[in-house]
BALOBA-1460 file (C-alpha; in Angstrom, 3 decimals):
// residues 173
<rec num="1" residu="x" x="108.640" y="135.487" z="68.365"/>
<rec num="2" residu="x" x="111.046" y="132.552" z="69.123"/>
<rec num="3" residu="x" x="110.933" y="131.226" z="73.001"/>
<rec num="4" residu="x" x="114.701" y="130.888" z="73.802"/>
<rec num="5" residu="x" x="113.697" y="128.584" z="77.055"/>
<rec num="6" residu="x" x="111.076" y="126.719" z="78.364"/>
<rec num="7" residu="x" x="110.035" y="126.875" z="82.077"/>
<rec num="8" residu="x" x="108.907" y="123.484" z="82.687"/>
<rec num="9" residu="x" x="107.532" y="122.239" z="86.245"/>
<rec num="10" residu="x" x="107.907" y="118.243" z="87.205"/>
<rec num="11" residu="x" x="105.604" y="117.177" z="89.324"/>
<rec num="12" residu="x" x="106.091" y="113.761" z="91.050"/>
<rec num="13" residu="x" x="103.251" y="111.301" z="91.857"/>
<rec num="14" residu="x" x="102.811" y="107.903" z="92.804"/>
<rec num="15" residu="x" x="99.406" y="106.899" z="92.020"/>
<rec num="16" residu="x" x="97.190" y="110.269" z="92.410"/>
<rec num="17" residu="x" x="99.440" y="110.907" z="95.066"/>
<rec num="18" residu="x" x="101.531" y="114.107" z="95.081"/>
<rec num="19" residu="x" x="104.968" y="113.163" z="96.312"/>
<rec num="20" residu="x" x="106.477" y="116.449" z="96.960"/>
<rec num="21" residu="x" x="107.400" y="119.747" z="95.765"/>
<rec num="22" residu="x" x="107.303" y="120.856" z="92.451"/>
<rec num="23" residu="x" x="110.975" y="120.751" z="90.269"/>
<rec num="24" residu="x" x="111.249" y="123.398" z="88.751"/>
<rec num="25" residu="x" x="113.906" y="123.710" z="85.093"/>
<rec num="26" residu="x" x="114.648" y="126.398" z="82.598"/>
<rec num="27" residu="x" x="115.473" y="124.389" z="79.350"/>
<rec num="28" residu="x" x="115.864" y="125.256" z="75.982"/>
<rec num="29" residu="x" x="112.607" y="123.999" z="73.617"/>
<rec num="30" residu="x" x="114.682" y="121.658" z="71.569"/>
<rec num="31" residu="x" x="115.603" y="119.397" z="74.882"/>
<rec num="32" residu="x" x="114.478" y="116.020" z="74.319"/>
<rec num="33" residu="x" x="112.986" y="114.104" z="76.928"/>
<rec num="34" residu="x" x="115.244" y="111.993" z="77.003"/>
<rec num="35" residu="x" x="117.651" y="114.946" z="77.968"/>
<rec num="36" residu="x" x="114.997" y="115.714" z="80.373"/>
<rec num="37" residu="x" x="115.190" y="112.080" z="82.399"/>
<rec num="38" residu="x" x="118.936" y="112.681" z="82.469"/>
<rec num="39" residu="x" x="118.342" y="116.317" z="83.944"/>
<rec num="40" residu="x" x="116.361" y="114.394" z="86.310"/>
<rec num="41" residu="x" x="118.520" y="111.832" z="87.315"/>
<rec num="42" residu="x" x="121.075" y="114.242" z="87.834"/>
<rec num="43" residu="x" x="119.094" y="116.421" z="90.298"/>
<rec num="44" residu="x" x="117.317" y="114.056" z="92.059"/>
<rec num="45" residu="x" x="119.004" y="110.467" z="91.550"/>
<rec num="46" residu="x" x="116.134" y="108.413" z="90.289"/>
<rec num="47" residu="x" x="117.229" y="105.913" z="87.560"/>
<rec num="48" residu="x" x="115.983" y="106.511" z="83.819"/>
<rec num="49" residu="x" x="114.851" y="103.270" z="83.378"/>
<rec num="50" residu="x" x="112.000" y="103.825" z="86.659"/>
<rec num="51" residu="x" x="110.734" y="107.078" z="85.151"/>
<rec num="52" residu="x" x="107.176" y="107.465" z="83.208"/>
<rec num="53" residu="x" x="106.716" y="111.177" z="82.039"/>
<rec num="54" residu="x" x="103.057" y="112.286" z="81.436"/>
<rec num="55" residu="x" x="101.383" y="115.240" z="80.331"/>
<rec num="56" residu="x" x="98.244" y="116.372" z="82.273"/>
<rec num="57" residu="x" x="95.748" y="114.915" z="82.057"/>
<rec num="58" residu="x" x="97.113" y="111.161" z="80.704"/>
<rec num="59" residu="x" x="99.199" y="111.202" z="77.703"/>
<rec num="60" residu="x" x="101.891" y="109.294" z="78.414"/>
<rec num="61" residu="x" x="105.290" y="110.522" z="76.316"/>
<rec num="62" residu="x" x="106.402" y="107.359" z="75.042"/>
<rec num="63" residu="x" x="108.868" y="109.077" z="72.283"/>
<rec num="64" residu="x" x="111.994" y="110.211" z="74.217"/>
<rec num="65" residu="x" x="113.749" y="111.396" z="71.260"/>
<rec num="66" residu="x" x="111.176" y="113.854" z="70.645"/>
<rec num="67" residu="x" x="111.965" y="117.431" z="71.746"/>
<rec num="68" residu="x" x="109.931" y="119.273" z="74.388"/>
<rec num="69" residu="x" x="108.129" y="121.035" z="71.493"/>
<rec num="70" residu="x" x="107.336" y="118.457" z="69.421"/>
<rec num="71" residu="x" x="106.009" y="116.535" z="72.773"/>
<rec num="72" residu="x" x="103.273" y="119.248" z="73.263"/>
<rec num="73" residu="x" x="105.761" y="120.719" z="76.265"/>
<rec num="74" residu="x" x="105.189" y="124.157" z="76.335"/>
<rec num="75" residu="x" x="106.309" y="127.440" z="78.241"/>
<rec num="76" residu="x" x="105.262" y="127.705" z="81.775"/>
<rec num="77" residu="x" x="104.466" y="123.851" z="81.558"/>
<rec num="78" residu="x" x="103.770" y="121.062" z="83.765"/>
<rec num="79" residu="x" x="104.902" y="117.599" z="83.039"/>
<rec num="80" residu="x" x="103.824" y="114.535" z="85.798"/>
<rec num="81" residu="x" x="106.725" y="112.065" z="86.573"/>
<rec num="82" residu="x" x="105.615" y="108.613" z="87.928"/>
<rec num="83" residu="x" x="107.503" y="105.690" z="88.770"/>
<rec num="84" residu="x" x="107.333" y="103.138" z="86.417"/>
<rec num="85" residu="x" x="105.912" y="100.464" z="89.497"/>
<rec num="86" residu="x" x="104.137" y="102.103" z="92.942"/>
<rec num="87" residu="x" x="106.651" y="102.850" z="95.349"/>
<rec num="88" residu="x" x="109.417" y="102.260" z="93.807"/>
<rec num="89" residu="x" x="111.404" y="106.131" z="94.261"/>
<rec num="90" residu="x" x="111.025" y="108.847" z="96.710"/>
<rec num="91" residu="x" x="110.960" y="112.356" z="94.851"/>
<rec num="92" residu="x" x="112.022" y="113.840" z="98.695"/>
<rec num="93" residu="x" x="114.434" y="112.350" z="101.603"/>
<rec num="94" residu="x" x="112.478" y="111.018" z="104.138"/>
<rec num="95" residu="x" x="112.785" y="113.769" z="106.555"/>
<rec num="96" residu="x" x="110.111" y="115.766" z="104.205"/>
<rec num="97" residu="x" x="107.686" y="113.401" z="104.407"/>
<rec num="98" residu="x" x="108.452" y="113.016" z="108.214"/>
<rec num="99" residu="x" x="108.139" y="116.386" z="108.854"/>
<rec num="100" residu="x" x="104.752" y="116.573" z="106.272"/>
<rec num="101" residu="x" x="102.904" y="114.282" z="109.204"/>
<rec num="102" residu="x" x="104.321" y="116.160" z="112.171"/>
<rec num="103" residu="x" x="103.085" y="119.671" z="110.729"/>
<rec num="104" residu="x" x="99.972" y="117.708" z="109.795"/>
<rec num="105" residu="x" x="99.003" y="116.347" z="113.093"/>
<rec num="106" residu="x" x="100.378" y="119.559" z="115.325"/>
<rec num="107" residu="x" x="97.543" y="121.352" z="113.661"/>
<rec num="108" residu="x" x="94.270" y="118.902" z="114.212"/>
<rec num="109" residu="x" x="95.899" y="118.531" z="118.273"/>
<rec num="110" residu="x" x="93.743" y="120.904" z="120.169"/>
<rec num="111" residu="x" x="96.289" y="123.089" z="122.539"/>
<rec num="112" residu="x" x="93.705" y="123.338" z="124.881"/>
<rec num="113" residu="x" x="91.985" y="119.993" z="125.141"/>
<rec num="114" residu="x" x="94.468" y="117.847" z="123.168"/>
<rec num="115" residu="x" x="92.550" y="115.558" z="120.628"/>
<rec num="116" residu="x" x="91.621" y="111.542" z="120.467"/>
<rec num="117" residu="x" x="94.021" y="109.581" z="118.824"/>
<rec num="118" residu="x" x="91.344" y="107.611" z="117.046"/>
<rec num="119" residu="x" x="90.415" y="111.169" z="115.406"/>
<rec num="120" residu="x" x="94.010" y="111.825" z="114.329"/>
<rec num="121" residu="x" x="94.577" y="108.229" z="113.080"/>
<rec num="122" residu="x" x="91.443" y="109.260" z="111.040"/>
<rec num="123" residu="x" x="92.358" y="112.218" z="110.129"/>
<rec num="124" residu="x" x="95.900" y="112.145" z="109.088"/>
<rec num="125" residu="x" x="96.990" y="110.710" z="106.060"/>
<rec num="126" residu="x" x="100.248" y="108.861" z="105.764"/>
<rec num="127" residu="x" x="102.435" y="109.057" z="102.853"/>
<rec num="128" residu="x" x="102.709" y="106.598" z="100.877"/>
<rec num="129" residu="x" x="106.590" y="105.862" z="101.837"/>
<rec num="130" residu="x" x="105.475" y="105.846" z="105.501"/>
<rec num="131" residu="x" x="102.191" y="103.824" z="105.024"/>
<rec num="132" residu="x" x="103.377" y="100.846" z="106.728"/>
<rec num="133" residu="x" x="103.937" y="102.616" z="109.851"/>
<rec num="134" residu="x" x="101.037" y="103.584" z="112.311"/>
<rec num="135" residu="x" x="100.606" y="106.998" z="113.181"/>
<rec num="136" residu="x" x="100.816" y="105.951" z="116.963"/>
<rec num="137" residu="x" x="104.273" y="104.527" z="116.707"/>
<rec num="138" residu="x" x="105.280" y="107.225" z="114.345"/>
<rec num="139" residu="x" x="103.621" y="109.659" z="117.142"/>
<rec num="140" residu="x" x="105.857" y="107.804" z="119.806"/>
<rec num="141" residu="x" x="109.035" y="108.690" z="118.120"/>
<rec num="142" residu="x" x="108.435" y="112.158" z="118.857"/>
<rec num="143" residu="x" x="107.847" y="112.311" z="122.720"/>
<rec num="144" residu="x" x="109.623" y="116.019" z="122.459"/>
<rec num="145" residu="x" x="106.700" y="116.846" z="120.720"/>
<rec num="146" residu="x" x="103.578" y="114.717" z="121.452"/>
<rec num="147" residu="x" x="102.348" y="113.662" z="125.002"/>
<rec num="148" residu="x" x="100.132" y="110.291" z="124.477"/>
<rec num="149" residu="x" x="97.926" y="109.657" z="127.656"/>
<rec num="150" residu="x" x="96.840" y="106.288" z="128.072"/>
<rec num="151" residu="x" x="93.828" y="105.347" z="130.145"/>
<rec num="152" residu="x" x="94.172" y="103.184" z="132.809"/>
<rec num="153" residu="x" x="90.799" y="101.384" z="133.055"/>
<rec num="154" residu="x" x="90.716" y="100.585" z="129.096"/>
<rec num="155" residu="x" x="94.496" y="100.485" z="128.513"/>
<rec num="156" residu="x" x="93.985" y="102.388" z="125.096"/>
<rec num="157" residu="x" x="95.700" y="105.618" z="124.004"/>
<rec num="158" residu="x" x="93.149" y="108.090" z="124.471"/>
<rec num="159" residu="x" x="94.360" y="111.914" z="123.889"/>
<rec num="160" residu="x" x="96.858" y="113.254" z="122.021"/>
<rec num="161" residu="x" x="98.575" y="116.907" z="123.645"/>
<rec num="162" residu="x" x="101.349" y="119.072" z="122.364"/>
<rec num="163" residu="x" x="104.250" y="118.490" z="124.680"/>
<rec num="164" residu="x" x="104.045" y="122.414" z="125.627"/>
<rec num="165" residu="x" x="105.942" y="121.696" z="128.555"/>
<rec num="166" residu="x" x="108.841" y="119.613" z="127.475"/>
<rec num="167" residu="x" x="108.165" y="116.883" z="129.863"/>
<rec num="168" residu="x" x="111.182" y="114.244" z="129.957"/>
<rec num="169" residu="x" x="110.450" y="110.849" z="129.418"/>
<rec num="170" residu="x" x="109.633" y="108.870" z="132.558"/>
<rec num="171" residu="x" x="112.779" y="106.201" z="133.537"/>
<rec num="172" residu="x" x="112.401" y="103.533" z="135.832"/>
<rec num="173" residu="x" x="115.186" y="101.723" z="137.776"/>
């Protein structure tokens, strides 16, 4: 029996990591990848010329004017999409990743206790669009959410609470 479409997954990554949520097409199995990159492009704005499409584990598909078929594409399908250099794309708007780090860190904070920044800075992983930004100044942007105590004798960040009480931000005159 002849498949009339293919469901086909793209998932991004930079490097080995995952850069968001999985894109998911309906296509017909005589698409050819190069109609694919367009598809692509036209969904999420990344230029054809920056896009590498792989099939798990490594095969790289170097033939764009192959169909999905002939590419080993099949139904139900998952093709990797890298960039063709590290960090060259995002695959989300930056809000996702933002708000990947916020849901991240809200649950290592203990609601009780709160929890050392050194352990979250540990702990939490930045994306790789956000990796030149520390979690602490990343943590600062949020005062809404996080309450950073500093200690007075060492003049280090110390704990990390959940702003439970939306405190406002001290002013001084």
């Amino acid at each position: 029996m002849e498949v009339e479409s293919f469901d086909i997954k793209i998932r991004a990554f930079d490097g080995d990591y995952q850069m968001g949520d999985d894109l998911k097409l309906t296509l017909p199995p005589e698409t050819t990848i190069q109609e694919l990159a367009e598809k692509v492009k036209e969904i999420k704005g990344i230029p054809i010329s920056r896009m590498l499409f792989v099939l798990p584990p490594n095969r790289e598909l170097k033939k764009w004017e192959k169909n999905l078929r002939q590419s080993g594409v099949y139904n139900n399908g998952v093709v990797r999409l890298h960039p063709t250099r590290e960090n060259i794309w995002e695959w989300e708007k930056i809000e996702y990743y933002w708000n990947q780090v916020i849901e991240r860190t809200m649950e290592l904070i203990d609601p009780k206790d709160g929890t050392a920044l050194t352990e979250l800075v540990q702990k939490v992983e930045m994306p790789r669009s956000m990796r030149r930004v520390s979690l602490v100044q990343f943590l600062r942007k949020y005062p809404d959410i996080f309450q950073i105590e500093m200690d007075t004798t060492s003049h280090q960040q110390a704990i990390v609470y959940l702003n439970k009480k939306k405190m406002a931000m001290p002013t001084w005159t």
